[in-house]
C-alpha positions in Angstrom: 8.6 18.1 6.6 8.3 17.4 3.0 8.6 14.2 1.3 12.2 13.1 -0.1 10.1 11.0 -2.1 9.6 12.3 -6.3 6.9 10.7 -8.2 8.2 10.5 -12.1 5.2 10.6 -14.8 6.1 9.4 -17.8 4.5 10.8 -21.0 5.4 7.9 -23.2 3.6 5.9 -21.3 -0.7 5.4 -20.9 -2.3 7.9 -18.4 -5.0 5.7 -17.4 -3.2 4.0 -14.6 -3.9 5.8 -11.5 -0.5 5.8 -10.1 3.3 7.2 -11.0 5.2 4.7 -13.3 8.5 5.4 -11.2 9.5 6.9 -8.3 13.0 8.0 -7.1 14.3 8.9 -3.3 17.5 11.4 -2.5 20.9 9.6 -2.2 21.1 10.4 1.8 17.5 8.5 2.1 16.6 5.6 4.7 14.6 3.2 3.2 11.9 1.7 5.7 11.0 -1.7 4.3 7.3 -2.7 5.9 6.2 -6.0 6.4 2.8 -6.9 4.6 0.4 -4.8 6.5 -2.5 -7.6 7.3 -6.0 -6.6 8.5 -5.4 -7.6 12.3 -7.0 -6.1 15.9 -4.6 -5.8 18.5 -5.1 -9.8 19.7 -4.4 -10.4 16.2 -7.3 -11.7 15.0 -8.8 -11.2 11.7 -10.6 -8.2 10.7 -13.7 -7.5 8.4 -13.7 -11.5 7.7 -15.5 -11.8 3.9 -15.5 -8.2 3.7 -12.1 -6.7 0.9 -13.1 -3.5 1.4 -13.2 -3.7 4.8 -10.1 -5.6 5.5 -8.2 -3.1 2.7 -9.2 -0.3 5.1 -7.8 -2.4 7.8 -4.6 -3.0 6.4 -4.0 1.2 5.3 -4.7 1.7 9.5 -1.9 -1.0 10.1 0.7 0.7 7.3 0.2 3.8 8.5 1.0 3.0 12.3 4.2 0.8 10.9 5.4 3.7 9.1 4.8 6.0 12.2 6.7 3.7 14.2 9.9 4.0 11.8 9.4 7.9 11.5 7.3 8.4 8.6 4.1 8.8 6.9 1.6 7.9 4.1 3.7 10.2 2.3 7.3 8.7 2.5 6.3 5.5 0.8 7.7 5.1 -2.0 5.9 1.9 -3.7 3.6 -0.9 -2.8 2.1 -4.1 -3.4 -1.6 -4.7 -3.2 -2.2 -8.6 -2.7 -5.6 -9.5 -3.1 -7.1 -13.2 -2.0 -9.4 -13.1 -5.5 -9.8 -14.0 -8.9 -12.4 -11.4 -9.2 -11.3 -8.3 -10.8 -14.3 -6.5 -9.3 -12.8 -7.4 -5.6 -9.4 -6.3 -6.9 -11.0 -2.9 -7.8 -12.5 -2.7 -4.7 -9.4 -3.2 -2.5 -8.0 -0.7 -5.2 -10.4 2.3 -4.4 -9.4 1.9 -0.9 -5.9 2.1 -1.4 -5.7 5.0 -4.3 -7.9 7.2 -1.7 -5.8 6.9 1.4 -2.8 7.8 -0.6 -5.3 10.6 -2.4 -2.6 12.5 -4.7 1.1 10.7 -3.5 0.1 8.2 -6.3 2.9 5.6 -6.0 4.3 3.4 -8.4 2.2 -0.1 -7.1 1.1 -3.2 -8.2 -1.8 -5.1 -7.7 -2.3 -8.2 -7.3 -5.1 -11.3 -7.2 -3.6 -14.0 -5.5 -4.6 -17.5 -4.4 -4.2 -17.1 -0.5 -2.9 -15.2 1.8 -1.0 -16.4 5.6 -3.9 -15.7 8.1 -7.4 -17.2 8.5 -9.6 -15.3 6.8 -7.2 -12.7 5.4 -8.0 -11.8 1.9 -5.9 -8.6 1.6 -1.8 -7.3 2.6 -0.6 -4.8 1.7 3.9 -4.7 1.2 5.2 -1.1 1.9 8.5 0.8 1.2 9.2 4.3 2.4 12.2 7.0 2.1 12.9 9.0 4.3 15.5 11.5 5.0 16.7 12.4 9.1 
């Protein structure tokens, strides 16, 4: 089944960011809101400690079995939030690669972020999820 989500480019607006400025969902739509998706193994303990990349590839496994649990995919979301336990931008565009290919060319609008700490022990990525989907 298609997406109900539509990605909106806007042409007054810089190309170089890799990801839709806006993005719109049909009026009969179901949101799904996701909790941050952390980078935890089934006992719950921290994935991939010290490694972004690792723990951002972590985090895309748990979004995408959260989203299949409320009926949709990769491609239903309809923005995200990239929180990033780093001042380093270099770490940030790490965790960024990561994210841009598992969503490959359903480019998002998203937002990035370097933040100071995140809620588990050793966690240094989430990732916040919304999805539309129609039923």
């Amino acid at each position: 089944m298609p997406s109900a989500v539509q990605l909106i480019r806007a042409s007054t607006l810089s190309d170089v960011a890799e990801y839709a400025y806006a993005a719109t969902a049909p009026k009969e739509a179901r949101l799904v809101f996701l909790a941050g998706a952390c980078p935890l193994d089934d006992d719950g303990s921290t994935i991939a400690v010290g490694d972004y990349v690792g723990q951002a590839a972590a985090c895309i496994e748990t979004m995408t079995r959260a989203l299949a649990a409320a009926g949709a995919t990769i491609d239903d979301v309809i923005s995200t939030r990239v929180l990033v336990a780093s001042s380093q931008r270099d770490d940030l565009g790490a965790v960024w690669q990561v994210v841009r290919d598992a969503f490959g060319t359903h480019d998002v609008p998203s937002t990035l972020l370097g933040v100071t700490v995140l809620g588990w022990e050793h966690q240094l990525v989430e990732i916040e999820a919304i999805a539309a989907i129609v039923d």
